[in-house]
N, CA, C and O of each residue as an XYZ file, in Angstrom:
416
protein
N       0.819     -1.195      0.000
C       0.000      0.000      0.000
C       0.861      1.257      0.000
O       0.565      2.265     -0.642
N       2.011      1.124      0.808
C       2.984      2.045      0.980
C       3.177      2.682     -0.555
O       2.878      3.823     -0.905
N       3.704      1.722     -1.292
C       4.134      1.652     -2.584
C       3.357      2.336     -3.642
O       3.894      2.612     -4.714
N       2.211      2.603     -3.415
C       1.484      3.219     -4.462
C       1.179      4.676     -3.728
O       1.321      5.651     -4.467
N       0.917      4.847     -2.832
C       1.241      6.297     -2.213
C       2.251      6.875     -2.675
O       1.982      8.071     -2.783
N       3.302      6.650     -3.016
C       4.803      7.040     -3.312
C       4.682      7.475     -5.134
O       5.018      8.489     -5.745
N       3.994      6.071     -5.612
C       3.878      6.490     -6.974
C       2.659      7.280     -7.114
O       2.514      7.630     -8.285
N       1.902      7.610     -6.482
C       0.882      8.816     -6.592
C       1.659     10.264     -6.423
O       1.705     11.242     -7.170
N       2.175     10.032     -5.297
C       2.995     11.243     -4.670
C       3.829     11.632     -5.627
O       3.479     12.772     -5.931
N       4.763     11.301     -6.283
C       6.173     11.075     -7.315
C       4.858     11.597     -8.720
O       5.137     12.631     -9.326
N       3.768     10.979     -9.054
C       3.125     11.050    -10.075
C       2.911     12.725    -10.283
O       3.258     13.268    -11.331
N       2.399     13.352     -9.343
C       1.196     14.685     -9.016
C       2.633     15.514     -9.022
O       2.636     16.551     -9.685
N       3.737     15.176     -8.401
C       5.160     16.198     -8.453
C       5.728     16.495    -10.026
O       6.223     17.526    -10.480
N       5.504     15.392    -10.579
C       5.808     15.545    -11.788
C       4.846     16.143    -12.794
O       5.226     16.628    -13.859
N       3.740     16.091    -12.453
C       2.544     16.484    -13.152
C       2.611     17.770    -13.132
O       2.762     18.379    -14.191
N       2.494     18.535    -11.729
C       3.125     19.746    -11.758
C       4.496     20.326    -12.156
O       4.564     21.346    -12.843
N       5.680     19.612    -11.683
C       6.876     20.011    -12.543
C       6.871     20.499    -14.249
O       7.500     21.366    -14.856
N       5.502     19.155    -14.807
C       5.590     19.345    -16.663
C       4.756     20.732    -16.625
O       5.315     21.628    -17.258
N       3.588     21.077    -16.040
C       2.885     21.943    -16.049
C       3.711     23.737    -16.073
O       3.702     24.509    -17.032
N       4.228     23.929    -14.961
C       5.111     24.315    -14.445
C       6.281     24.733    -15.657
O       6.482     25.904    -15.979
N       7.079     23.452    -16.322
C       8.024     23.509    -17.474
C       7.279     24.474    -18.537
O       7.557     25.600    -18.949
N       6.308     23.651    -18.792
C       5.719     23.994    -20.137
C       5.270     25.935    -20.484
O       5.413     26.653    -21.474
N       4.643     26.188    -18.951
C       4.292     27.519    -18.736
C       5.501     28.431    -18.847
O       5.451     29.615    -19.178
N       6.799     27.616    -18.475
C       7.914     28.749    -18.039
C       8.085     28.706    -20.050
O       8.102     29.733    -20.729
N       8.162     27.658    -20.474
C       8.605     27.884    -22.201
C       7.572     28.163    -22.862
O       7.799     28.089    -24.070
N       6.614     28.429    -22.635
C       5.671     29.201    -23.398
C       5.787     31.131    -23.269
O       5.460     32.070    -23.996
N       6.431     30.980    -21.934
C       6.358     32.371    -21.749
C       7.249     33.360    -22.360
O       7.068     34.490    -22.812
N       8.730     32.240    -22.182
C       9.764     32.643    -22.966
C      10.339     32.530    -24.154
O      11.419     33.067    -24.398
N       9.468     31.597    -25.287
C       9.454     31.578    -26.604
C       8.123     32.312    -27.250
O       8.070     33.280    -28.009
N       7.098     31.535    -26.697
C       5.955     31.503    -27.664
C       4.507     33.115    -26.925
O       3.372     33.456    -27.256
N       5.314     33.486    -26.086
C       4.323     34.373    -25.351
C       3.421     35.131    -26.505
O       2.206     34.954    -26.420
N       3.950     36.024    -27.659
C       3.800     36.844    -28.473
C       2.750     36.147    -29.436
O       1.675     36.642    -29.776
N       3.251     34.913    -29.816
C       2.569     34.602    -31.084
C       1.420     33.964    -30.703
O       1.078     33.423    -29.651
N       0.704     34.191    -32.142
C      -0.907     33.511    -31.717
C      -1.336     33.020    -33.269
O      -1.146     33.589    -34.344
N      -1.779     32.148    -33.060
C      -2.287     30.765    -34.173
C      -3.735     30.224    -33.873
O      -4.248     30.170    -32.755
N      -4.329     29.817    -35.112
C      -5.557     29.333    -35.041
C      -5.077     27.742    -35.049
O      -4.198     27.281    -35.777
N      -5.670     27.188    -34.303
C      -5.413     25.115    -34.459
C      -6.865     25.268    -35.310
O      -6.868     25.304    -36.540
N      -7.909     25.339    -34.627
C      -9.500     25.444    -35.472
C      -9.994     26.466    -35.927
O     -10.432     27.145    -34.998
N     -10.160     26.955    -36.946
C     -10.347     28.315    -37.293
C     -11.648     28.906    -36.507
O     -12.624     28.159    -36.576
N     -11.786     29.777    -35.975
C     -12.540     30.451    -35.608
C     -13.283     29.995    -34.142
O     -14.152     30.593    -33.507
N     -12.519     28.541    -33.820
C     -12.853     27.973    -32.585
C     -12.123     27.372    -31.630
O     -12.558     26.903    -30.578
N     -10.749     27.393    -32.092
C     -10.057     26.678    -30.819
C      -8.462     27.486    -31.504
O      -8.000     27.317    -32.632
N      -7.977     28.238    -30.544
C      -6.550     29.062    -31.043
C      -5.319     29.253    -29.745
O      -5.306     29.497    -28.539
N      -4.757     29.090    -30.381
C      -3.344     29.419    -29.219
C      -3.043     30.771    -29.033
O      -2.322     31.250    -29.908
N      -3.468     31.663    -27.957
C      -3.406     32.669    -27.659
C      -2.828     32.921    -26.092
O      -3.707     32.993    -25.233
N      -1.978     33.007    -25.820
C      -1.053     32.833    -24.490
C      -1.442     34.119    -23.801
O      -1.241     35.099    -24.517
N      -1.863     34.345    -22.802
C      -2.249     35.913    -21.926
C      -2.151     35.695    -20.523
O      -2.461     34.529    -20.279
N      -1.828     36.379    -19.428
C      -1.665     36.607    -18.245
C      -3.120     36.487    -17.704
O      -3.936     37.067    -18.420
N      -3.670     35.825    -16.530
C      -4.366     36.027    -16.038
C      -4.307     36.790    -14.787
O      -3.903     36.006    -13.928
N      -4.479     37.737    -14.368
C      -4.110     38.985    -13.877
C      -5.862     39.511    -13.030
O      -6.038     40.493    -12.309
N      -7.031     38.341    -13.507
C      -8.261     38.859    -13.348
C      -8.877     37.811    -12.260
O     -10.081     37.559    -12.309
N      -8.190     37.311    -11.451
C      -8.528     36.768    -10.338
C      -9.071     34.605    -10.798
O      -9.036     33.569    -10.134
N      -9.430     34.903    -12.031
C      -9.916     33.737    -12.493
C      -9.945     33.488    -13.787
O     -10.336     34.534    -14.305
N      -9.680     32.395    -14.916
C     -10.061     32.123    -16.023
C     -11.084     32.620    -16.795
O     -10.986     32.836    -18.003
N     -12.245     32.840    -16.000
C     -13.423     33.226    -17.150
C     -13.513     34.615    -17.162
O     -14.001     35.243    -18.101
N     -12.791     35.411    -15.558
C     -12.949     36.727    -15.462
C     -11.680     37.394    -16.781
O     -11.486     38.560    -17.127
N     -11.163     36.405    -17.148
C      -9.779     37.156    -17.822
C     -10.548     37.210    -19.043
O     -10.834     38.263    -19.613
N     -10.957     35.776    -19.528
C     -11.219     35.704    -21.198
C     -12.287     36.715    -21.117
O     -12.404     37.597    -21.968
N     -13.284     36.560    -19.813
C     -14.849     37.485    -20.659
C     -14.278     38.967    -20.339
O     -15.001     39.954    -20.476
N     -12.799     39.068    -19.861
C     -13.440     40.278    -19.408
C     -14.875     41.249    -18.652
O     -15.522     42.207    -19.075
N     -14.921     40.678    -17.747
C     -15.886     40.911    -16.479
C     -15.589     41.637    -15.548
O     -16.469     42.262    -14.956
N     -14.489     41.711    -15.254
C     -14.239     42.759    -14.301
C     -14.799     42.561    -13.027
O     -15.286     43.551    -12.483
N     -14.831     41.322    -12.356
C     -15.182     41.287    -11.522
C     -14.334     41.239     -9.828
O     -13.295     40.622     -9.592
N     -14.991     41.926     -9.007
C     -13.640     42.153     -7.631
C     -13.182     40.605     -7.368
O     -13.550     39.662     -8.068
N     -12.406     40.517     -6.354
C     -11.948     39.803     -6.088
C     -12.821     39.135     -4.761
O     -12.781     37.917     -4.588
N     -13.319     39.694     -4.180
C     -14.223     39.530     -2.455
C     -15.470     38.799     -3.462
O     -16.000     37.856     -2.873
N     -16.088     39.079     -4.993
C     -17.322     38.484     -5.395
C     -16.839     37.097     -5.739
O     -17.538     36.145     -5.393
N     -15.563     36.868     -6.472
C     -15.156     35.309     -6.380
C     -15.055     34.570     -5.519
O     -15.268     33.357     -5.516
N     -14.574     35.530     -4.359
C     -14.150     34.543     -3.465
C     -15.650     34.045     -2.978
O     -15.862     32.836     -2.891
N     -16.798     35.104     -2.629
C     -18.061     34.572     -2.167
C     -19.097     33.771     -3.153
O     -20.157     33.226     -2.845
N     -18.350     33.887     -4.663
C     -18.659     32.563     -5.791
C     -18.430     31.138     -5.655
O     -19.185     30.165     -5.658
N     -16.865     31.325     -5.507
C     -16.282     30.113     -5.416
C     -16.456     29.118     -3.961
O     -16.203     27.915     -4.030
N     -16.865     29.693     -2.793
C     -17.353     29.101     -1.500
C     -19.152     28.965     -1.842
O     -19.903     28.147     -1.310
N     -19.317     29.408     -2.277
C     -20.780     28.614     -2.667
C     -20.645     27.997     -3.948
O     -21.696     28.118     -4.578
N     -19.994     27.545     -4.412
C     -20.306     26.336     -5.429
C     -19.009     25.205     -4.981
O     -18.849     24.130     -5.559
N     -18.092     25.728     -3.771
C     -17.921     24.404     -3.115
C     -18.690     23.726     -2.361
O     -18.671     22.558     -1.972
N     -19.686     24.995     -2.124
C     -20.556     23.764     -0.840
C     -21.828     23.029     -1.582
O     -22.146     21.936     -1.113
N     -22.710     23.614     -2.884
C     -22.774     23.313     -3.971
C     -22.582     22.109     -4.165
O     -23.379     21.208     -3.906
N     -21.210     21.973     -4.768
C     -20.665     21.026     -5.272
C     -20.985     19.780     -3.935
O     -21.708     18.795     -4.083
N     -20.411     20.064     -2.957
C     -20.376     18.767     -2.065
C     -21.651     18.744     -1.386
O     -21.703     17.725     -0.696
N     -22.378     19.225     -1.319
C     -23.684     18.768     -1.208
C     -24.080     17.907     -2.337
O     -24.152     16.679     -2.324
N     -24.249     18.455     -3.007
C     -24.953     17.471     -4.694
C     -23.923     15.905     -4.566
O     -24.409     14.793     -4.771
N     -22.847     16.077     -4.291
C     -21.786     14.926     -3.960
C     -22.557     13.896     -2.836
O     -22.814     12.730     -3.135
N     -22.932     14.550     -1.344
C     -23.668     13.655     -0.637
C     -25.177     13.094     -1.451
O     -25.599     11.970     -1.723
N     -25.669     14.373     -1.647
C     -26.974     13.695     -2.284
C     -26.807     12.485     -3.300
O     -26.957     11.272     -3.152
N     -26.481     13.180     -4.267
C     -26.038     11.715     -5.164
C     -25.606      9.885     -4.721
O     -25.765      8.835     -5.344
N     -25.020     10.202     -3.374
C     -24.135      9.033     -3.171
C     -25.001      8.379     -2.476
O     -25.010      7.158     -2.634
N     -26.151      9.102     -1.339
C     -27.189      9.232     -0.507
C     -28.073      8.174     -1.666
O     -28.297      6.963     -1.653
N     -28.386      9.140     -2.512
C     -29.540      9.059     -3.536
C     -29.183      7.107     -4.241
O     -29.921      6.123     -4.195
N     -27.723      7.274     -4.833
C     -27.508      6.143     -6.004
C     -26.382      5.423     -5.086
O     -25.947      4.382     -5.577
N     -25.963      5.717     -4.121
C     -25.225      4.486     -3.231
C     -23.386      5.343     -3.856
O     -23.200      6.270     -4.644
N     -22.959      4.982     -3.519
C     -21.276      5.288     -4.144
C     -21.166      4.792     -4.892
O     -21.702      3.684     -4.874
N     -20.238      5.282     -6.394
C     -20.292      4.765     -7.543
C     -18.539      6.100     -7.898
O     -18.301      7.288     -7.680
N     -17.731      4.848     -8.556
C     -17.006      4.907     -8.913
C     -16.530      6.355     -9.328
O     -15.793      7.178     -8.786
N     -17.497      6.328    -10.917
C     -17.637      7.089    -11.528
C     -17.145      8.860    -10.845
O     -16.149      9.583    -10.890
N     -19.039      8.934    -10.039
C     -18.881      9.645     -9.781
C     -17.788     10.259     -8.736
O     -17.841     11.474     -8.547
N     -16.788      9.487     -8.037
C     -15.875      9.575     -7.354
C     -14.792     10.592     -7.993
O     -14.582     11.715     -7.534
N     -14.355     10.228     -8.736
C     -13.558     10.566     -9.700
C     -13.897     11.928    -10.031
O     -13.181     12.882     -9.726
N     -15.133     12.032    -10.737
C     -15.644     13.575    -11.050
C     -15.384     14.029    -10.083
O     -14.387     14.747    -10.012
N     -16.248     13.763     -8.881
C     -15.557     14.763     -7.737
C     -14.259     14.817     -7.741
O     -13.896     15.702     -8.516
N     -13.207     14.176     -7.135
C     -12.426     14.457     -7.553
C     -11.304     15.452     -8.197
O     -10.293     15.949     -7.702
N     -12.044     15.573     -9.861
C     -11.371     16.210    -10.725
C     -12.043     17.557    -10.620
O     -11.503     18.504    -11.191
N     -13.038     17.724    -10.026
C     -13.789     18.970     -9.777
C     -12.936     19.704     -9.309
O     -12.689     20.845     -9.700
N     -12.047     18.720     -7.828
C     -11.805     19.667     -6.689
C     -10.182     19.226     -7.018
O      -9.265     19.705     -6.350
């Protein structure tokens, strides 16, 4: 059991290390340039998020920082409520384990 803790642990360090790599060489080669992969729907456009969150950057929303934070604590509790209900509701199931999970 020991043994797979270690390769989880070793796994998630490295996961972040590539993450981490990749951001530092994007910043310092490719920051400037911007390319379409799908035209008009999926493009490589590299930008600072500087707006407290992902959607506040792309939509430009402008939203404070005190309204995320009182966003993001209600759709954790949200989230883990609907988590008990579900498990309550359909018993524990794999699946949904995981989603949670990757949610959080």
């Amino acid at each position: 059991m020991k043994i797979k803790n270690e390769i989880t642990y070793v796994a998630i360090i490295s996961l972040i290390a590539l993450d981490q790599f990749i951001k530092i060489v994007i910043n310092n080669n490719f920051f400037y340039k911007r390319f379409h992969i799908i035209s008009h729907f999926l493009y490589f456009e590299p930008m600072y998020n500087r707006d407290y969150s992902w959607f506040n950057s792309m939509l430009q929303l402008e939203i404070s920082k005190y309204i995320h934070i009182l966003v993001v604590t209600v759709l954790i509790i949200l989230i883990y409520l609907l988590y008990g209900y579900v498990n309550n509701k359909f018993g524990t199931n794999k699946i949904i384990n995981i989603m949670y999970v990757f949610i959080f």
